[in-house]
N, C-alpha and C positions, 0 to 999 in steps of 0.2 A: 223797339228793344228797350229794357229797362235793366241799368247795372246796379243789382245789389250785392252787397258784401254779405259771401257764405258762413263767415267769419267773424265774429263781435272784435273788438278791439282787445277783451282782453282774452279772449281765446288767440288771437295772434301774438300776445307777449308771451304769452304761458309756452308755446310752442319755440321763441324766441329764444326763453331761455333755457328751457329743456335743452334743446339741441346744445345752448353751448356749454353745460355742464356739462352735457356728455360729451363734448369735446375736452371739457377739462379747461377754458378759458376762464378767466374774470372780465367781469365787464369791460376793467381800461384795455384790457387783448385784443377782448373783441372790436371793439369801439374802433382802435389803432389797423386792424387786421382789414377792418370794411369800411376804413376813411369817414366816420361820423364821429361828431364830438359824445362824449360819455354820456352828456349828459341827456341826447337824444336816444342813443340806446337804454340809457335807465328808464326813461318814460315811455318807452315802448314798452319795454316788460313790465313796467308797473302801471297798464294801462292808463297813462296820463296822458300820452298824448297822440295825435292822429296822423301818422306817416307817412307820406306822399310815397309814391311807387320807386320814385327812382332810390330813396333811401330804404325803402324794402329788400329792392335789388340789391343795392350793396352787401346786405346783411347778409342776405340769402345766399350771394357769392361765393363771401368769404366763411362761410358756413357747411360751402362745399353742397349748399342746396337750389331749387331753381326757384323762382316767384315770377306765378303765369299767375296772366287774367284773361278769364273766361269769359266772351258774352253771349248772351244765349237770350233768345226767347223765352218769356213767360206766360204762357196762356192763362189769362182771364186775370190779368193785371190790364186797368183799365188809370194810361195814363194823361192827365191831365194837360191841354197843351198851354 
């Protein structure tokens, strides 16, 4: 099995912050709301930086959304041991 991301980094901010305008937050809300420091959620949105799952979760929580990972086989990815 091979885990890649369906997802670029900054197609995950972009989505990050959509959702929470459309909640109508600012970032120190949201920040405050899913227990990470501001300035970890700025650099999510502003693809700078690379988020470990459990701080995904938080987001996605207190977002009112879920953050699953999928692992799936990939045929004819040939992985190196």
């Amino acid at each position: 099995m091979v885990l890649l991301w369906d997802m670029t980094r900054q197609e995950v901010g972009e989505v990050i912050r959509a959702r929470r305008k459309y909640l109508g937050h600012s970032q120190s809300v949201m920040a405050v709301k899913a227990g990470v420091a501001l300035a970890t959620l700025s650099k999510i949105e502003n693809s700078k930086g690379i988020p470990d799952t459990r701080t995904l979760g938080k987001i996605a929580a207190a977002m009112g959304m879920k953050f699953v990972i999928t692992v799936t086989p990939i045929e004819d990815v040939q992985v190196k041991p």
